[in-house]
C-alpha positions as CSV (number, residue, x, y, z in Angstrom):
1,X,-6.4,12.2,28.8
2,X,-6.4,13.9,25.8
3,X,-2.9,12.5,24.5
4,X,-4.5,9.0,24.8
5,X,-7.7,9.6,22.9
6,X,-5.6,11.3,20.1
7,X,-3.5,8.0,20.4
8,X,-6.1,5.6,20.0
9,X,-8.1,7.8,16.8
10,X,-4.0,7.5,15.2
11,X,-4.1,3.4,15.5
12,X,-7.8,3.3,14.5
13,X,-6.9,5.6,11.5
14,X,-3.8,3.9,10.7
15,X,-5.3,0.5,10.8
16,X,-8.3,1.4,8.6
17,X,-5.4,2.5,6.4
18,X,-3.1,-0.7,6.4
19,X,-6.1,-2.5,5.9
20,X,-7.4,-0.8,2.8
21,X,-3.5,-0.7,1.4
22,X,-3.5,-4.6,1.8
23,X,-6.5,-5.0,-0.4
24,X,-5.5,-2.5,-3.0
25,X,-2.2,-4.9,-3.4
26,X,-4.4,-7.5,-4.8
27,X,-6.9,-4.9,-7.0
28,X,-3.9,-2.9,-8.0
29,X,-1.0,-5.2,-9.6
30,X,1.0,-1.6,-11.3
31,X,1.5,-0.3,-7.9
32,X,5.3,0.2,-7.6
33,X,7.3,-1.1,-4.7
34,X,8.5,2.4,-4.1
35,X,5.2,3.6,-3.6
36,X,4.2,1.0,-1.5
37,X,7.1,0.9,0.9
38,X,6.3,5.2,0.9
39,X,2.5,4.7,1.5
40,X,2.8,1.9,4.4
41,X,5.4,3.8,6.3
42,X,6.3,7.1,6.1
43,X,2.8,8.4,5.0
44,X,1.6,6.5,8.0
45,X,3.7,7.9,10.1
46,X,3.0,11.5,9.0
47,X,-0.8,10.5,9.7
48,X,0.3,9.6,13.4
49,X,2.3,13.0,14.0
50,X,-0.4,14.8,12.8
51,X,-2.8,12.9,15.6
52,X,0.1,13.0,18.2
53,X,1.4,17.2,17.7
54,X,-1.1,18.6,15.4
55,X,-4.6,17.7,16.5
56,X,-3.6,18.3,20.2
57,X,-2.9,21.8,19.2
58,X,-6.0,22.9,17.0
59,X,-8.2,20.9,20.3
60,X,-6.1,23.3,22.8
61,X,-6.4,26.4,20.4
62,X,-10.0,26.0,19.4
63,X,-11.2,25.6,23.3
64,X,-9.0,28.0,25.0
65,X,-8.5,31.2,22.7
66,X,-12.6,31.9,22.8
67,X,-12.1,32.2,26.7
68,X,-9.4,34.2,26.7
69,X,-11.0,36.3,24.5
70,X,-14.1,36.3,26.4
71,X,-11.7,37.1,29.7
72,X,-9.9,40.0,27.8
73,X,-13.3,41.7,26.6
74,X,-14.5,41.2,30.0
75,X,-11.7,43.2,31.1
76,X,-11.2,45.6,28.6
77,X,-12.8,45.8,25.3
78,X,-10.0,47.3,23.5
79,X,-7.4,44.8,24.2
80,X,-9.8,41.9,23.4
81,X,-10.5,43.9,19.8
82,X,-6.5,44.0,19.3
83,X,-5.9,40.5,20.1
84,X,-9.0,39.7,17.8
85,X,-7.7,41.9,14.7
86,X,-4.1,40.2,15.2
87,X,-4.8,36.9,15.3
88,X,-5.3,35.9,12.0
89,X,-2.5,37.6,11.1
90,X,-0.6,34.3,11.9
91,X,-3.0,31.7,9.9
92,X,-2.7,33.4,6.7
93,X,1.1,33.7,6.9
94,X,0.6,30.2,7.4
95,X,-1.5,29.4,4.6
96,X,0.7,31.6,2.3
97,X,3.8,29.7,3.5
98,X,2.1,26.7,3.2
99,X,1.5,26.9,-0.8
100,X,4.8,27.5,-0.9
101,X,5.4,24.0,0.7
102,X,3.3,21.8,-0.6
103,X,5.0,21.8,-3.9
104,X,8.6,21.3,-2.0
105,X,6.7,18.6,0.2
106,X,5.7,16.9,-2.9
107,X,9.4,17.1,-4.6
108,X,10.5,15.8,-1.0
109,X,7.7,12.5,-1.2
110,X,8.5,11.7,-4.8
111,X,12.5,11.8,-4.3
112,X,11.7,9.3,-0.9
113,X,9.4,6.9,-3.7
114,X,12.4,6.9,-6.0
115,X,14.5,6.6,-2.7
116,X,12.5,3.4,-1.6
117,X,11.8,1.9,-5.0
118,X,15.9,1.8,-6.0
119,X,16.4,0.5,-2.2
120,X,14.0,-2.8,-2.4
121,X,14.8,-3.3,-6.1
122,X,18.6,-3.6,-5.3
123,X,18.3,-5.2,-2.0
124,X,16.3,-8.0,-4.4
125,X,18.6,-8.4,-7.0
126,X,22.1,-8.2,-4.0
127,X,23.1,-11.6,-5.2
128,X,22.9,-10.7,-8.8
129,X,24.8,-7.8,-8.4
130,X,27.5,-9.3,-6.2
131,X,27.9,-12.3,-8.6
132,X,28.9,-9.9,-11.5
133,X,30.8,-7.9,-9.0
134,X,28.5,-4.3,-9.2
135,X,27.8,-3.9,-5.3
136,X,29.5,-0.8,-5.6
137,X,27.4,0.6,-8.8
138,X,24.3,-0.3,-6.6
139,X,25.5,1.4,-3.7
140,X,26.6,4.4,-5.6
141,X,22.9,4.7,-7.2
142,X,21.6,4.4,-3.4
143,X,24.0,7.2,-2.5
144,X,22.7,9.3,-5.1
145,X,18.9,9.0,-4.6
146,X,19.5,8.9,-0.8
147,X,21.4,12.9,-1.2
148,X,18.3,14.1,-3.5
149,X,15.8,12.8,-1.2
150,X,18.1,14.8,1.3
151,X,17.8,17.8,-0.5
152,X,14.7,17.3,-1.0
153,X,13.7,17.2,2.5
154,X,16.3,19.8,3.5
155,X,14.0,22.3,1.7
156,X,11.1,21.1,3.6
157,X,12.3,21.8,6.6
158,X,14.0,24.9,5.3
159,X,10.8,26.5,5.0
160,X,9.3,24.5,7.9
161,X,11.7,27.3,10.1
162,X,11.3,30.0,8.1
163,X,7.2,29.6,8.9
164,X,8.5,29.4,12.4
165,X,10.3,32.1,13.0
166,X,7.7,34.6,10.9
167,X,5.0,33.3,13.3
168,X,7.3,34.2,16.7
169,X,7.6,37.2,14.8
170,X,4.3,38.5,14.2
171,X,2.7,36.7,17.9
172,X,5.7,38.8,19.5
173,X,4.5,41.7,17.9
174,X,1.3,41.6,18.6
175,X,2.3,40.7,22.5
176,X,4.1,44.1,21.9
177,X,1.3,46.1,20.5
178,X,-0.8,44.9,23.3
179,X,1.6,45.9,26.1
180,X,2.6,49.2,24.5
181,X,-1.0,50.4,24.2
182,X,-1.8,49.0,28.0
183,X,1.5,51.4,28.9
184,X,0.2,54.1,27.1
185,X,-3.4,53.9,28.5
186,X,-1.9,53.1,31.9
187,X,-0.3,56.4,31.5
188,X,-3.4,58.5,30.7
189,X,-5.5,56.5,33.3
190,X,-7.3,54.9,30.7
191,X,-7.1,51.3,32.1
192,X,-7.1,50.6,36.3
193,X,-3.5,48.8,37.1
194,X,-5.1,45.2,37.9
195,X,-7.2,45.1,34.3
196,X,-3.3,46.0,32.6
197,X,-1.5,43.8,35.0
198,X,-4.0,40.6,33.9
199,X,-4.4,41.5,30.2
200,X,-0.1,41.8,30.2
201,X,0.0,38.3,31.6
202,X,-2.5,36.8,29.6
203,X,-1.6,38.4,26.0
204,X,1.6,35.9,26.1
205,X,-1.0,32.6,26.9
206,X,-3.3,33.9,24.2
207,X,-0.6,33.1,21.2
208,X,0.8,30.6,22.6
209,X,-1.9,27.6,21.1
210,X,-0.8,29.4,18.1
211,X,2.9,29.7,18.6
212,X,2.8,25.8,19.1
213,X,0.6,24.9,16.2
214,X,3.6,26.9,14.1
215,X,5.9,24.4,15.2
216,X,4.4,21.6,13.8
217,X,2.8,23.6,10.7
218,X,5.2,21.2,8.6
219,X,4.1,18.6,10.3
220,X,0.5,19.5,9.5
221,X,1.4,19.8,5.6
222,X,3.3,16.3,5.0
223,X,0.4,14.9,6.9
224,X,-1.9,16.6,4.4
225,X,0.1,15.6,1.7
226,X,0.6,11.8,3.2
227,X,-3.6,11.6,2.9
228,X,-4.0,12.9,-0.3
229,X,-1.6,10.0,-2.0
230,X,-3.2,7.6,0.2
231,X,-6.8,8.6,-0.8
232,X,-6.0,8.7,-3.9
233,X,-4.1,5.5,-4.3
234,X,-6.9,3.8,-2.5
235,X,-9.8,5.2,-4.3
236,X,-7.9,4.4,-7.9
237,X,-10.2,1.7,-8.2
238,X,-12.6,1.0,-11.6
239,X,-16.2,2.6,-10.9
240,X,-19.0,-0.1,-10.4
241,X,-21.0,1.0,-12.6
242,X,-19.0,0.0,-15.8
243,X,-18.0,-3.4,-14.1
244,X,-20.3,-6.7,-15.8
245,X,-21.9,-8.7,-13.5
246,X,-19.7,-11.6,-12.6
247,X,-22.4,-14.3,-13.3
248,X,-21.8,-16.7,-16.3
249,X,-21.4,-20.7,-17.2
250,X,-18.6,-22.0,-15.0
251,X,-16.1,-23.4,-15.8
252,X,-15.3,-21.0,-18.8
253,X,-13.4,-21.0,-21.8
254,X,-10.3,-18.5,-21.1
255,X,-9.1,-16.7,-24.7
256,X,-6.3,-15.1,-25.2
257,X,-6.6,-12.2,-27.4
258,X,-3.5,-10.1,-28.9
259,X,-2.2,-10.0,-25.0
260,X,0.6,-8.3,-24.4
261,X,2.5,-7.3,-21.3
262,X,5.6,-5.7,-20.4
263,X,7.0,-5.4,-16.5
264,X,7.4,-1.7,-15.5
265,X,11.0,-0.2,-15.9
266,X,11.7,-2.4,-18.4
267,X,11.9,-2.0,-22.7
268,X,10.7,-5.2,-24.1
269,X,8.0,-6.9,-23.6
270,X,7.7,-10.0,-21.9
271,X,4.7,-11.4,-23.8
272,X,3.4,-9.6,-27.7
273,X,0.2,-10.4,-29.1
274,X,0.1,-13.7,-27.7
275,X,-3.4,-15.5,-28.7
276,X,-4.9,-19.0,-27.3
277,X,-7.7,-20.7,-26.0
278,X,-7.9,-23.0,-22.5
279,X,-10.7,-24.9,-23.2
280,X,-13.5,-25.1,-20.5
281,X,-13.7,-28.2,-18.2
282,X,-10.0,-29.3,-19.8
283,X,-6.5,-29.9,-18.1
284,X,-4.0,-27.5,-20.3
285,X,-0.5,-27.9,-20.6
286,X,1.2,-24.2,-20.8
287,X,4.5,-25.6,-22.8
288,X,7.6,-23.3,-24.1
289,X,11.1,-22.9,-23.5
290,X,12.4,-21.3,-20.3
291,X,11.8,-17.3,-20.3
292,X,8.9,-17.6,-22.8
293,X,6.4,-15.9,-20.3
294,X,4.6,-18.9,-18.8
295,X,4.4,-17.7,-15.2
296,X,3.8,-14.3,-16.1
297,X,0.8,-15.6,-18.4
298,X,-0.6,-17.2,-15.6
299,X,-0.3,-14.3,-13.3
300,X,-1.8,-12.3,-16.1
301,X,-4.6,-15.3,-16.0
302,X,-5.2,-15.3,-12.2
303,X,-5.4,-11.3,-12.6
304,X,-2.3,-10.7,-10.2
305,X,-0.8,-8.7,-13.3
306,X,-3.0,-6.6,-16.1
307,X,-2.1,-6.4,-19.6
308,X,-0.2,-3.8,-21.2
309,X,-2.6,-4.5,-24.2
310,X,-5.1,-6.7,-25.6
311,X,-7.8,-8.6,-23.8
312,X,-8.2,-11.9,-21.8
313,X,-12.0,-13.7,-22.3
314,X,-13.9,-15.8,-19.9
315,X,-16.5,-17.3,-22.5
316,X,-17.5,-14.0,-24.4
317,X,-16.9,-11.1,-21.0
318,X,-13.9,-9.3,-21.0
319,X,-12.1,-10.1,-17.4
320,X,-11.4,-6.4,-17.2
321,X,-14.9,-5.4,-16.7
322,X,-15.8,-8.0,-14.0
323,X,-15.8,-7.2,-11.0
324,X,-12.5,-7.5,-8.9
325,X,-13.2,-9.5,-5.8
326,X,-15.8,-11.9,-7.8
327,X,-13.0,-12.5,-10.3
328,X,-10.0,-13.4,-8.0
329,X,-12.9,-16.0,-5.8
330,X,-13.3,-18.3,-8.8
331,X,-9.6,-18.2,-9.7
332,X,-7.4,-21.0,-7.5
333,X,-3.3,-20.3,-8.5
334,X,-0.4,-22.1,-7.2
335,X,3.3,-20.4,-8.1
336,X,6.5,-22.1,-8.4
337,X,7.4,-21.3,-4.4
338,X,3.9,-20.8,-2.3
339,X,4.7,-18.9,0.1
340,X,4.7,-20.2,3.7
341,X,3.2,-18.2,6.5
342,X,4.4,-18.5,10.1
343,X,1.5,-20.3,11.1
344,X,0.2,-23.7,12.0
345,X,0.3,-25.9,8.7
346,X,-3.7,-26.3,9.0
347,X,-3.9,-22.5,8.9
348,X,-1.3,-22.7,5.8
349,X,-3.3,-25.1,3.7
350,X,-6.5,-24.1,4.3
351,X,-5.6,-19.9,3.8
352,X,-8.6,-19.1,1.8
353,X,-11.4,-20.3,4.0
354,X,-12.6,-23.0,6.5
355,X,-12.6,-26.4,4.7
356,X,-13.3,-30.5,5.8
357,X,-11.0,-31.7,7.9
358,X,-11.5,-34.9,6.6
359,X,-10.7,-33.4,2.7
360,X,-7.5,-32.1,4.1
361,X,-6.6,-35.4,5.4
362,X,-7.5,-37.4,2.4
363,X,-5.2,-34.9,0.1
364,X,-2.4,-35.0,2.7
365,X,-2.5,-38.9,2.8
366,X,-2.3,-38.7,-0.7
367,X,0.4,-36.6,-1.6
368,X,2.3,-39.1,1.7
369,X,2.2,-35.4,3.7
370,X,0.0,-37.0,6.4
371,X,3.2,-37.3,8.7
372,X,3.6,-33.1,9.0
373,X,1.9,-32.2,12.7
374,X,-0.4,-29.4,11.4
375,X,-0.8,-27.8,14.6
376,X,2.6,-26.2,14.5
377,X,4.1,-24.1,12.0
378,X,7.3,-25.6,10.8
379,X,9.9,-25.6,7.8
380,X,9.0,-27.4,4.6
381,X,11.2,-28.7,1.9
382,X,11.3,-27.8,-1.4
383,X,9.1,-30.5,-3.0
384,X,7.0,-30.3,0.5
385,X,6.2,-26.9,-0.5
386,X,5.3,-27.7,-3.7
387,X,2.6,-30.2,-3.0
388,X,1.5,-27.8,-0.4
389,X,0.7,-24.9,-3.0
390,X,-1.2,-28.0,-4.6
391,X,-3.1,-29.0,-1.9
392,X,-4.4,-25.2,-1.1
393,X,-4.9,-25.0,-4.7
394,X,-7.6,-27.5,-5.2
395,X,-8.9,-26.7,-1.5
396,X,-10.4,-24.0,-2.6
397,X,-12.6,-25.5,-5.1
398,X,-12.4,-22.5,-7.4
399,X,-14.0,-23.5,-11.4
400,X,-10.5,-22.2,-12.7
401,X,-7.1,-23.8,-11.2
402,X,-3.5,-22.2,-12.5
403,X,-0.8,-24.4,-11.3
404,X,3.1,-23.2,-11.7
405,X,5.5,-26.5,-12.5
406,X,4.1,-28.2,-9.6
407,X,5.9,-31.5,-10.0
408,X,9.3,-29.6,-10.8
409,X,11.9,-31.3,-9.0
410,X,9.6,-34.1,-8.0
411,X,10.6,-38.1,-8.3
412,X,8.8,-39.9,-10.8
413,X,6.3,-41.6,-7.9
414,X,5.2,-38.5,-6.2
415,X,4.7,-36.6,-9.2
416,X,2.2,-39.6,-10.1
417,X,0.6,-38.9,-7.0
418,X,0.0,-35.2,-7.4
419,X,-1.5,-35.3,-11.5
420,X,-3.9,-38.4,-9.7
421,X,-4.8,-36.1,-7.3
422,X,-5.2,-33.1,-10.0
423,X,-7.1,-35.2,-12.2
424,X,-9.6,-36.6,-9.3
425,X,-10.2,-33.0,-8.9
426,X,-10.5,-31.9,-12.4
427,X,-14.3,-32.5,-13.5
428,X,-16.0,-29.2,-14.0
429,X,-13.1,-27.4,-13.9
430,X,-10.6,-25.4,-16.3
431,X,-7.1,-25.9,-15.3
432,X,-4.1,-24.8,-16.9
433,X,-0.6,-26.0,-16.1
434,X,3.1,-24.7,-17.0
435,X,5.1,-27.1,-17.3
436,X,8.5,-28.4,-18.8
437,X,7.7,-31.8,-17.6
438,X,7.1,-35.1,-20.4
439,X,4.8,-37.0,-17.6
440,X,2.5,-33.8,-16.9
441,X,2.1,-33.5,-20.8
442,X,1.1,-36.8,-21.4
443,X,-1.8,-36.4,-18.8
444,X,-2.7,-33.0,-19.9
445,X,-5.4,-33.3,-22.2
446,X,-4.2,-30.8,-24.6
447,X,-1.2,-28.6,-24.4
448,X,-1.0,-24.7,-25.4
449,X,2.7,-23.6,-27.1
450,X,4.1,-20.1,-25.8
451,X,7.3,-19.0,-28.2
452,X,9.7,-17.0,-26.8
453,X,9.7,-13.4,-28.0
């Protein structure tokens, strides 16, 4: 019974925890893969071992090791004193130990980061890396963070036994105490024979809560460890009191002022001091030559990245002192490849909320997707894709729309179709378009030039 409550507080826990790790994707652009993979499963994971071995122990120890103490003094006052001056012998070799490793326990999480971070970074770029034949440097820099997060781990657990055997060490001892004094008063006729016989066979049942809570101690410590990054990943959020009220005339102006970003692990930037204006209400054309920035401008524009420097305006507010979640619901983006969930297609186009039927069906007749059976989830191609990312785009009705070459690839006829559809949608709205196409130019109503660095 008690296995299966601990059980079910580990999924609750867990869950509250995925839950908040999800959201803090979207409020927190910097966090590294590495980390991420480490928070969602192996700081999980500690969490449920603590629930599963740990808690079950400190329950057991906390209600039994009163009542044998209460039996023993009972019985015979002297024993219960010995087995009360003893006992926290073991909890304070414990907590010395445990100092000792929480600084190898963090060595051991950050190696596993670096461990998980080199892992998805490699397994993203295989085809690059097979295509200019260095599979085997890839694997080779996998070997090498996989030994130190070995080591790492090694001297962990290392100390893990060492807190082990010191506790079997002193509980046995103090077993020993207890019998040798029963001997002696047994002796002298100090103590009656049942009162030595019953405290003899109970001194062993009396450590053994404790002798079991030493063998997950490390346990206990990683999970201790696991919550402190996880509360302090998910609390690394801006305090609300320095946040400006979202409130302001929609749609705005966006300005652009000395922005600058650079991705993480890498030297130069992929955007410097880059200054413009989209004009509020106005359909933008982001022009420039492939690899000047313009998707990671408009990520930097729907707030899925943050600047490395600079500022980016709505009207006269700084966008990094608005609140988070007001921010992202008036911003509508589209990438290059939307994403597809395995889901029905309704579920896929209308993702950010529930929406008119009859809308959906006027976009999908006019982008010719009314054919697709949106009760089923199925595969898409490439230019079906596209116009999907559209569709949910202008769904959501949002006063700024970012839109990533979304005729790319498209004939001549349906890209007609989608800027017709854009532009029945684009009243009262600020959208902003990256494009490399002559048609979507000509129907922007005035284009924004990004140089390459």
């Amino acid at each position: 019974m008690a296995e299966k409550i601990f059980a079910r507080l580990s999924v609750k826990v867990q869950t509250t925890f995925r839950r908040k790790i999800h959201a803090q994707i979207f409020d927190d652009a910097e966090i590294s893969s590495g980390e991420l993979l480490t928070l969602t499963f192996d700081a999980l994971k500690a969490l449920d071992e603590f629930f599963l071995r740990v808690a079950p122990q400190v329950a057991s120890a906390a209600i039994f090791l009163p009542m044998f103490l209460i039996c023993a003094a009972v019985t015979d006052l002297l024993t219960a004193a010995i087995l009360l001056v003893t006992l926290p012998v073991a909890p304070l070799l414990l907590w010395l130990i445990g100092k000792a490793t929480a600084e190898r326990n963090a060595r051991a999480w950050t190696e596993l980061q670096r461990l998980n971070g080199d892992f998805r970074e490699i397994l993203s770029a295989i085809a690059t890396l097979k295509m200019f034949n260095r599979l085997k440097a890839g694997a080779a820099k996998i070997r090498t963070a996989s030994e130190k997060s070995s080591a790492a781990t090694l001297d962990v657990l290392k100390l893990a036994f060492v807190s082990s055997f010191a506790l079997e060490l002193m509980t046995t001892l103090s077993i020993a105490l207890v019998a040798v004094t029963l001997g002696l008063r047994l002796i002298s006729g100090g103590v009656e024979f049942q009162a030595a016989l019953f405290l003899l066979l109970m001194a062993p049942e009396f450590f053994l809560p404790v002798r079991k809570f030493g063998v997950a101690f490390h346990v206990m410590i990683s999970a201790r460890s696991s919550l402190d990054r996880l509360r302090k990943t998910i609390n690394n959020s801006p305090d609300p009191r320095f946040l400006v009220p979202s409130p302001l005339l929609m749609p705005p102006t966006i300005t652009l002022d000395a922005v600058s970003f650079t991705y993480p692990k890498k030297f130069s930037p992929t955007l410097r001091n880059v200054s413009m204006t989209f004009a509020a209400g106005k359909v933008t054309a982001l022009i420039g030559e492939s690899g000047a920035g313009k998707s990671t401008l408009l990520k930097l524009l729907a707030g899925l990245l943050k600047p490395t420097a600079g500022e980016i305006f709505w009207n006269e507010l700084p966008t990094s002192r608005m609140e988070k979640s007001s921010r992202l619901s008036k911003i509508s983006y589209a990438p290059q490849a939307p994403h597809l969930f395995d889901a029905p297609l309704t579920e896929n186009f209308t993702i950010f909320g529930q929406l008119d039927d009859a809308r959906l069906k006027k976009f999908l007749s006019a982008l010719n997707l009314s054919t697709l059976d949106l009760a089923a989830a199925q595969k898409l191609s490439r230019g079906q894709l596209q116009r999907l990312g559209v569709i949910r785009a202008l769904l959501k009705d949002a006063p700024i729309i970012l839109l990533d070459e979304p005729t790319a690839g498209l004939d001549a006829v349906t890209e007609s179709k989608v800027l017709s559809l854009i532009k029945s949608c684009s009243p009262l709205k600020t959208i902003v378009i990256a494009t490399h196409r002559a048609a979507v130019i000509e129907f922007a109503d005035t284009t924004a030039t990004l140089a390459c660095q």
